[in-house]
One Martini backbone bead per residue (centre of mass of N, CA, C, O) as a GRO file, in nm:
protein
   65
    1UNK     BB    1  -0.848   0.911   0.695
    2UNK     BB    2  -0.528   0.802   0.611
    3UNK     BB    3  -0.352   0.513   0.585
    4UNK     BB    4  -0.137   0.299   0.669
    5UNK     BB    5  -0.056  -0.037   0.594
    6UNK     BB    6   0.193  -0.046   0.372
    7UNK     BB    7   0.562  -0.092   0.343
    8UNK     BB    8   0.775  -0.057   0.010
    9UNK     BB    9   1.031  -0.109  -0.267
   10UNK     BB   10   0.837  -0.199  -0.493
   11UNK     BB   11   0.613  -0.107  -0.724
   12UNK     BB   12   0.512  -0.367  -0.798
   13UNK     BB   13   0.406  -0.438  -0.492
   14UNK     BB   14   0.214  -0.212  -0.451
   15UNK     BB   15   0.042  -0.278  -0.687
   16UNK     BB   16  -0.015  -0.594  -0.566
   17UNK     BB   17  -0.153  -0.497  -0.376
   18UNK     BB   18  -0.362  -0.280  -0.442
   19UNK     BB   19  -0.559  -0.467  -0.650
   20UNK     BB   20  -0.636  -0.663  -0.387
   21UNK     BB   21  -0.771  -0.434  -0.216
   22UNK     BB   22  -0.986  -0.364  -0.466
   23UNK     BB   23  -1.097  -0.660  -0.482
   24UNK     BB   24  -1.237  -0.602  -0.168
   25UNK     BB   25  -1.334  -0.293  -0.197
   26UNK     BB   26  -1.127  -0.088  -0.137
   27UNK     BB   27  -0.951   0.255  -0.067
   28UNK     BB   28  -0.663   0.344  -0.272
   29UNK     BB   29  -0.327   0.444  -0.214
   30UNK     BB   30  -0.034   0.584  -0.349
   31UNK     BB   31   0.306   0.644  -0.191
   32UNK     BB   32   0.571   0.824  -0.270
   33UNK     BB   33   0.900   0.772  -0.088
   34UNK     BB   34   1.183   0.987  -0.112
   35UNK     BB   35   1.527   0.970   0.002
   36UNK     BB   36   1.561   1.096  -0.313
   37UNK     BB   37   1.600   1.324  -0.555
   38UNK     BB   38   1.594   1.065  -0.827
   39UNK     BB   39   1.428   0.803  -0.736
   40UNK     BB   40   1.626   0.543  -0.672
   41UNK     BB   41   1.514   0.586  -0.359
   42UNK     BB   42   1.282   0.413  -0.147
   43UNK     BB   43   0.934   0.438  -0.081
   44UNK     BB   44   0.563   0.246  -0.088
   45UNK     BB   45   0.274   0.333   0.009
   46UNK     BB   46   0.013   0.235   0.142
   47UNK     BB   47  -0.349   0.328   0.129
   48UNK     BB   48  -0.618   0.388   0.375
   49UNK     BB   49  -0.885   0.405   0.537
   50UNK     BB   50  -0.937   0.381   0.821
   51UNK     BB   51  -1.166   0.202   0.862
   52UNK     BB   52  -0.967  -0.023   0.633
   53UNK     BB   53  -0.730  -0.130   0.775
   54UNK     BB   54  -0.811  -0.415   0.935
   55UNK     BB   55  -0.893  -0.535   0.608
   56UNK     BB   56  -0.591  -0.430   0.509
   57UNK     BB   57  -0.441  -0.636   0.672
   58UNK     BB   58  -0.587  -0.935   0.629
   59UNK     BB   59  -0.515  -0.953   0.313
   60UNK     BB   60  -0.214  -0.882   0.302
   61UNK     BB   61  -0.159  -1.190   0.496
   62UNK     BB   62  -0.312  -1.393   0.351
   63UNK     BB   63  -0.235  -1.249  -0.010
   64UNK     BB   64   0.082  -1.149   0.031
   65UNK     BB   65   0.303  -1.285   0.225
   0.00000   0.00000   0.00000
């Protein structure tokens, strides 16, 4: 199951999360949460895989933040 790790309001910040967890050799999807019909405002959820949520909540605490 896909769990959310982090969620962010930025494209760009989900995009540079999303490299260093794949970097880290983890299994990574991004899903856009828009919460206008135009897409101009929203947020960016980080997943990953059930077993691998503890070690991108590490990655993202020590590289991310």
């Amino acid at each position: 199951m896909w769990m959310v790790a982090y969620v962010t309001q930025s494209k760009e910040s989900a995009e540079r999360i999303r490299t260093l967890l794949q970097e880290a050799g983890l299994l990574v999807k991004i899903r856009s949460v828009n919460q206008s019909g135009n897409g101009q405002f929203g947020c960016y959820e980080i997943l990953v895989p059930e077993a691998e949520l503890s070690e991108a909540h590490e990655i993202i605490i020590e590289k991310a933040l």
